[in-house]
N, C-alpha and C positions, 0 to 999 in steps of 0.2 A: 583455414580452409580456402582451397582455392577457388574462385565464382567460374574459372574457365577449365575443361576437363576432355582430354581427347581420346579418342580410341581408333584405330585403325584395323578397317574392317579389310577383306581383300578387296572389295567392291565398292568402299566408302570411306569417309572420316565419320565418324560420329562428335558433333561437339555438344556437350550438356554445360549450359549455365546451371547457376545454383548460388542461395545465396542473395547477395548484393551483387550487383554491375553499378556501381557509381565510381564518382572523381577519386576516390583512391582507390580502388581497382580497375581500373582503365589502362597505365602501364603497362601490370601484367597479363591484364586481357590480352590486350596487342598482341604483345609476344605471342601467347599460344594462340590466338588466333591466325598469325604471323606461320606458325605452326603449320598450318591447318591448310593453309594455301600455297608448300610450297609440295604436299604431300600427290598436289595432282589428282586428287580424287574427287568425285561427285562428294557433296556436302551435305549432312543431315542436322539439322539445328534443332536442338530438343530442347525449350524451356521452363517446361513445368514447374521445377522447384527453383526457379528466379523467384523469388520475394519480395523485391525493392530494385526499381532500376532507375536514374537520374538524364538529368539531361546529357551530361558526358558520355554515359553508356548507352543510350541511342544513337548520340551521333556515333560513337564506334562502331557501332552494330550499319550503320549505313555506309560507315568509310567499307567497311568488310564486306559488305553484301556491294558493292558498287566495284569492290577488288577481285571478288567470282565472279561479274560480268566480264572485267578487260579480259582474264585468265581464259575464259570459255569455262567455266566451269558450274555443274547444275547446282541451286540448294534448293533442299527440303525443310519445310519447316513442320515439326513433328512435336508437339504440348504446349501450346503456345501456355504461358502461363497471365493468369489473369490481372497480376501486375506489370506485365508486360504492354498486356495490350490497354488497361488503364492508362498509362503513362504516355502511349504513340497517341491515344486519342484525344487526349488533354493536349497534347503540341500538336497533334494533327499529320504524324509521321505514319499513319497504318499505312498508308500508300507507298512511301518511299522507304519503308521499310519492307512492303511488299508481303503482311503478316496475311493469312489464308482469315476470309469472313467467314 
């Protein structure tokens, strides 16, 4: 199962984690996230069914979210899931991750 999943809206990307985002899934994150930023479109980040996410898979999530600033490009963050926002809190990334209070 893949933890990264895209959709291409006319108006949007949509990307759903799911799953794990840790140290080995982080590669292929990349890549479809890689994906996701050359599509040019406003971004909607949905993570409700993220499950488990490590310290590797926030910093990618901030290399990403810091890679739709240079772009000019907006994201939404849409389910935050509750082990997401457990894990930013514990290292203290809700901010730099930029997750909606």
């Amino acid at each position: 199962m893949e933890s990264v999943n895209l959709t291409c809206h006319p108006d949007r990307t949509e990307i759903v984690l799911k799953g794990m985002l840790d140290v080995g899934e982080t590669r292929a994150a990349y890549g479809r996230l890689g994906e996701a930023l050359t599509r040019a479109l406003p971004l909607e980040l949905v993570t409700s069914d993220l499950e488990r996410v490590d310290t590797a898979g926030l910093q990618l999530l901030i290399v990403f979210l810091r890679a739709t600033h240079e772009r000019g490009l907006s994201l939404n963050w849409r389910g935050v899931s509750p082990a997401l926002t457990a894990s930013a809190e514990l290292l203290g990334l809700v901010e730099a991750l930029e997750l909606p209070q």
